[in-house]
C-alpha positions, 0 to 999 in steps of 0.5 A: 152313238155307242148306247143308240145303237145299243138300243138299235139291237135291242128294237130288233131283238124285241120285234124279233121276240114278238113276232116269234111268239106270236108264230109258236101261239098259232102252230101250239093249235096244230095238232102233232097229226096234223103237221105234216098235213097239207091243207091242199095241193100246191100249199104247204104243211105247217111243217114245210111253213118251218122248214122254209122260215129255218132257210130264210133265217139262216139265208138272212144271217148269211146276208148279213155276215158278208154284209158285215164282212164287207164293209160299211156299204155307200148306197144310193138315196134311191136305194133306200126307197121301197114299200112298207116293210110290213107288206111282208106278213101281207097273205092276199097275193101268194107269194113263190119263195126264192128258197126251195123248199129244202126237204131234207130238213123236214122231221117231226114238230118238236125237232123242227122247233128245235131247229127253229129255235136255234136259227133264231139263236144264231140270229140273235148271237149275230146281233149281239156281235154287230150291236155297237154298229149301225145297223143301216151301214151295213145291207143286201138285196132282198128280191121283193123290196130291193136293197135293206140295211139290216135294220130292215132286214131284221124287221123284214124277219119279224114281219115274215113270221107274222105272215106265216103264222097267218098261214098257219091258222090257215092251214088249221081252219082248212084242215078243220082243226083250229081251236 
């Protein structure tokens, strides 16, 4: 049991990586002038894109630590009924965030990488923690698909970046300056 859920933590790492890059590779296009720019009223700046998966994935790994903290959670089969987690990089509905948009964490596009980059580093030291646990033990409500264990939650991330980096080509195509 100990190697498969090893093994467990080393799925969600690589899906997490994955994902990860292929949101750098679309905001790499966005020119530094261009950052805070909204394509429109009412959408976001790649910017706030950011800003808002920084407070996701920091809102995420709070779950997780009162998830872990908790306890191995008994959970209803019914529960652990819900649409394809990959409906979460869907962009044909606009979707409004449970998280407001927190603006004293915007800055410029390297200091908001940055601080991308070291939620994503609590994310990973989190699973390097729980990597002998199973993952599907432990969970929380999401406010789209309903209860996730972790596992799912981890994929949840991923494929919430694969979403934005769909926004963030977007928002480059409508600002008229995608490579």
């Amino acid at each position: 049991m100990h190697n498969a859920m090893k093994e467990e933590a080393c799925k969600a790492v690589a899906l997490l990586e994955r994902k990860r890059a292929l949101l750098l590779a679309e905001v790499s296009r966005v020119s530094a002038g261009d950052f805070g720019r909204r394509p429109a009223e009412g959408s976001w700046s790649v910017a706030e894109i950011l800003v808002h998966l920084v407070q996701v994935e920091s809102a995420v790994l709070a779950g997780a630590n009162r998830a872990v903290q908790r306890g191995p959670a008994r959970v209803a089969w019914s529960k652990h009924l819900h649409v394809p987690l990959r409906l979460a990089a869907w962009r044909v509905r606009k979707v409004k965030s449970p998280i407001p948009l927190d603006s004293r964490l915007m800055g410029e596009g390297e200091a908001l990488l940055a601080r991308l980059g070291a939620s994503r580093q609590q994310l990973l030291r989190f699973l390097e923690e729980i990597e002998e646990r199973d993952f599907r033990q432990y969970g929380f409500e999401h406010p789209f698909f309903g209860y996730l264990n972790l596992r799912e939650w981890f994929s949840v991330v991923a494929w919430h970046e694969v979403r934005h980096a769909r926004q963030i080509r977007e928002t480059a195509v409508s600002l008229g300056r995608h490579l």
